[in-house]
C-alpha positions as CSV (number, residue, x, y, z in Angstrom):
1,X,22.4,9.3,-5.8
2,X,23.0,12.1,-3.2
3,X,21.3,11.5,0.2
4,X,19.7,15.2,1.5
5,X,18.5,16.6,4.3
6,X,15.1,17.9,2.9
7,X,14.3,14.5,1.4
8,X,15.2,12.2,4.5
9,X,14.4,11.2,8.2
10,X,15.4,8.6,10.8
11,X,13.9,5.8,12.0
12,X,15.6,4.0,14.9
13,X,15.0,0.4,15.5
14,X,13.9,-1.2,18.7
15,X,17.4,-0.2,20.5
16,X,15.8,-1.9,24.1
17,X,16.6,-2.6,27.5
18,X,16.2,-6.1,27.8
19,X,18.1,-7.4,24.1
20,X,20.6,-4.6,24.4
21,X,23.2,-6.3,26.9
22,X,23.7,-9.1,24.0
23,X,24.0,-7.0,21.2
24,X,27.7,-7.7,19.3
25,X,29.7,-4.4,20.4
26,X,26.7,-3.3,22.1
27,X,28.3,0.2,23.8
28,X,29.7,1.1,20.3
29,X,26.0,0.8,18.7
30,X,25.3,2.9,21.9
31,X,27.8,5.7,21.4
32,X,27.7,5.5,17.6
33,X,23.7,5.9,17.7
34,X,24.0,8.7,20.2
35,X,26.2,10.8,17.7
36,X,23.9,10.1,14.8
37,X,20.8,11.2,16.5
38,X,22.6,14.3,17.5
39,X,23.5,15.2,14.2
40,X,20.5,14.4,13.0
41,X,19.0,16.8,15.5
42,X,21.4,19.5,14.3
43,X,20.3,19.4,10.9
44,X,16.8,19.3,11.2
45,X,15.7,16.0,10.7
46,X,12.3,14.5,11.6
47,X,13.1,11.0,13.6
48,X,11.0,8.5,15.3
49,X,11.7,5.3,16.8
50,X,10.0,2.0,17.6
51,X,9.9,-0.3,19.8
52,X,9.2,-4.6,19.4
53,X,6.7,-5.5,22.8
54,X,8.0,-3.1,25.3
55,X,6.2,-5.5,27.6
56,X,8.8,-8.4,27.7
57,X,11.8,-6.2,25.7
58,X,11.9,-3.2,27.7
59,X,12.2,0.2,26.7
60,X,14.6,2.0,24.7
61,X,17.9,2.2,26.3
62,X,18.6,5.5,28.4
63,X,21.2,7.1,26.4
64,X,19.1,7.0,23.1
65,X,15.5,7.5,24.9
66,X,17.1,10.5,26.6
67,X,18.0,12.2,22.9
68,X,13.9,11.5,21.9
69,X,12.6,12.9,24.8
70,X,9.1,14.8,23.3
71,X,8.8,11.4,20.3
72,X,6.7,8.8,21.2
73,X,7.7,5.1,20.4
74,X,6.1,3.2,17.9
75,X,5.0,-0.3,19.3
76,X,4.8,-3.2,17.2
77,X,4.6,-6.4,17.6
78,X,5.4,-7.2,14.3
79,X,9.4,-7.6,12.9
80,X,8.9,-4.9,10.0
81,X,7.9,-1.4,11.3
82,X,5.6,-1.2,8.5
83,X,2.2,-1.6,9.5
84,X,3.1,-1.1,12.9
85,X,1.3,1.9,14.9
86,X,0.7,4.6,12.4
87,X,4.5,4.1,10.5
88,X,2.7,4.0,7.2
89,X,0.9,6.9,7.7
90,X,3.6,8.8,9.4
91,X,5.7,8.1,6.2
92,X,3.1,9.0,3.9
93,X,2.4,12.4,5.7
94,X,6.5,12.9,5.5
95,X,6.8,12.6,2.5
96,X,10.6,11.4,2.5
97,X,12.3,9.8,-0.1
98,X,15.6,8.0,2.3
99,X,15.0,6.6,5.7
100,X,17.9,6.1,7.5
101,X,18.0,3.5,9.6
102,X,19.8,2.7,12.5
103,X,19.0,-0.6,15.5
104,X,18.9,-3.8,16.2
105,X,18.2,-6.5,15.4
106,X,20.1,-6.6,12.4
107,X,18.9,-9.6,10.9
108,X,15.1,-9.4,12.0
109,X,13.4,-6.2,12.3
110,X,16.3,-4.1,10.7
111,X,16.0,-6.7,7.5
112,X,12.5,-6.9,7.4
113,X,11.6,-3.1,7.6
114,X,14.0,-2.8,4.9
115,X,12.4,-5.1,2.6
116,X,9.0,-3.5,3.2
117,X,10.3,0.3,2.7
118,X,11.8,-0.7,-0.4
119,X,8.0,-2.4,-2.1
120,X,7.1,0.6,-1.0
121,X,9.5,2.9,-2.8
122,X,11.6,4.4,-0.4
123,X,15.2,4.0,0.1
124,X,16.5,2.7,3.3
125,X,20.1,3.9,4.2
126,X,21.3,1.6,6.8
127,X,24.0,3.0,9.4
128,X,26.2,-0.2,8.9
129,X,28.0,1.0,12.7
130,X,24.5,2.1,14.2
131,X,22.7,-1.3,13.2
132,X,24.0,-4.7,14.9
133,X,22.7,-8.6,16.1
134,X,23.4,-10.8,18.7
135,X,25.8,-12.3,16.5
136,X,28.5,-10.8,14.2
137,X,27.8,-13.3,11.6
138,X,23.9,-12.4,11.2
139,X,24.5,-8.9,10.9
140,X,27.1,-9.1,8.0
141,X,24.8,-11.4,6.1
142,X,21.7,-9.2,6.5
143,X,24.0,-5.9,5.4
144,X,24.4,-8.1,2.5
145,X,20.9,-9.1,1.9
146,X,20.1,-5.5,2.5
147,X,22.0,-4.1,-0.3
148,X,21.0,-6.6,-2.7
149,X,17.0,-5.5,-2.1
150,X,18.3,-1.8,-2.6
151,X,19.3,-0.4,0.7
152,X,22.1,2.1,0.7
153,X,25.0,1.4,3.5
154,X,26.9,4.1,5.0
155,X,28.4,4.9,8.4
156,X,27.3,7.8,10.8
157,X,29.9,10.1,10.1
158,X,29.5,9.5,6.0
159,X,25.6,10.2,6.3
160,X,26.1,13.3,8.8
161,X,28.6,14.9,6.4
162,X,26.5,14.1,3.2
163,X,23.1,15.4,5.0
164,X,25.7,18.8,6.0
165,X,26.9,18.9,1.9
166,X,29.0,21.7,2.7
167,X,31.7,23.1,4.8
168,X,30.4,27.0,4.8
169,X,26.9,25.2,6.0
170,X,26.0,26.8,9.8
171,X,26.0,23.4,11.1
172,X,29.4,22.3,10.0
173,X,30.8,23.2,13.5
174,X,28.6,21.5,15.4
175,X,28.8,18.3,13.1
176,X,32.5,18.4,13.2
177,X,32.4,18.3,16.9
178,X,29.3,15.5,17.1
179,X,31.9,13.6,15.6
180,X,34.8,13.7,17.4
C-alpha cells in the first residue's frame, strides 16, 4: 500500500521539555524529528502536535516547537491523543487516510494512540527513528506490538521520499538536501 501526500498528515507526540533529557538517543530523535517535520513542511502536509500535562512535562522541546510555530498543541491528559482536545474532530475534518507519527513515549502514548487510530480506521505510519522511550527495550517491543495492530513502520527518509514519489517532483531538491 503506497503512503501519499494527499491522503496523509503528521501528528507528533508529546516531544517535551521535562521527559526529553531521558529519552534513549534523545538528540537523534531531536535531529531526526527536525528533518521530518521539514520535509513534511515542503510537501504540503497538514501537522499538529500534542502535548501530555504541559503543567508538570513542559512544553515541546525548542528545536521542534520552533518548526510549529502558527500550530497550537493539543493538551491531553490522557495517553492516546484520541479524545484529547479536538484530535477526533481535527481527523474527521481532514479526512486522511495515514497519520504519521513520530514522539515519545514509545511505549505509552505513541502505542496507545496507535491502537485507537487503528479502531478507528486509519493507518498509523510510525517513524521507527522519530519515535523512542526511556528505555531501548520498551520501544522495540511497542514497534512490535504496533505492527501487529496494523501500524506501518518506516524511517524519515523512506516516508519523505515515498510522500515525494518522484525525482522530476519540484520538491525533490529540497528533500534531497533535508536529508543530508
Amino acid at each position: 500500500m503506497k503512503i501519499t501526500k494527499a491522503d496523509s498528515l503528521l501528528l507528533i507526540i508529546d516531544i517535551q521539555e521535562k521527559l526529553f533529557p531521558f529519552i534513549f538517543k534523545n538528540e537523534e530523535l531531536s535531529e531526526r524529528t527536525v528533518k521530518l517535520i521539514n520535509g513534511c513542511k515542503v510537501l504540503g502536509l497538514d501537522i499538529f502536535y500534542t502535548e501530555q500535562y504541559p503543567k508538570g512535562l513542559g512544553q515541546t522541546i525548542s528545536p521542534i516547537k520552533d518548526l510549529l510555530e502558527g500550530i497550537t498543541p493539543k493538551e491531553k491528559s490522557k495517553f492516546t491523543c484520541c479524545g484529547a482536545d479536538g484530535i477526533d474532530d481535527y481527523l474527521k475534518r481532514a479526512g486522511k487516510k495515514f497519520i504519521i507519527i513520530a514522539g515519545i513515549e514509545a511505549h505509552v502514548c505513541v502505542l496507545q494512540t496507535v491502537i485507537d487510530l487503528c479502531q478507528e480506521g486509519y493507518i498509523p505510519v510510525i517513524v521507527e527513528d522519530c519515535v523512542s522511550s526511556r528505555a531501548q527495550n520498551d520501544k522495540e517491543i511497542a514497534l512490535v506490538r504496533m505492527k501487529q495492530e496494523g501500524a506501518i513502520i518506516t524511517t524519515f527518509e523512506s516516508i519523505l521520499f515515498e510522500l515525494l514519489g518522484d525525482s522530476k517532483a519540484p520538491e525533490f531538491k529540497s528533500i534531497s538536501k533535508i536529508v543530508k
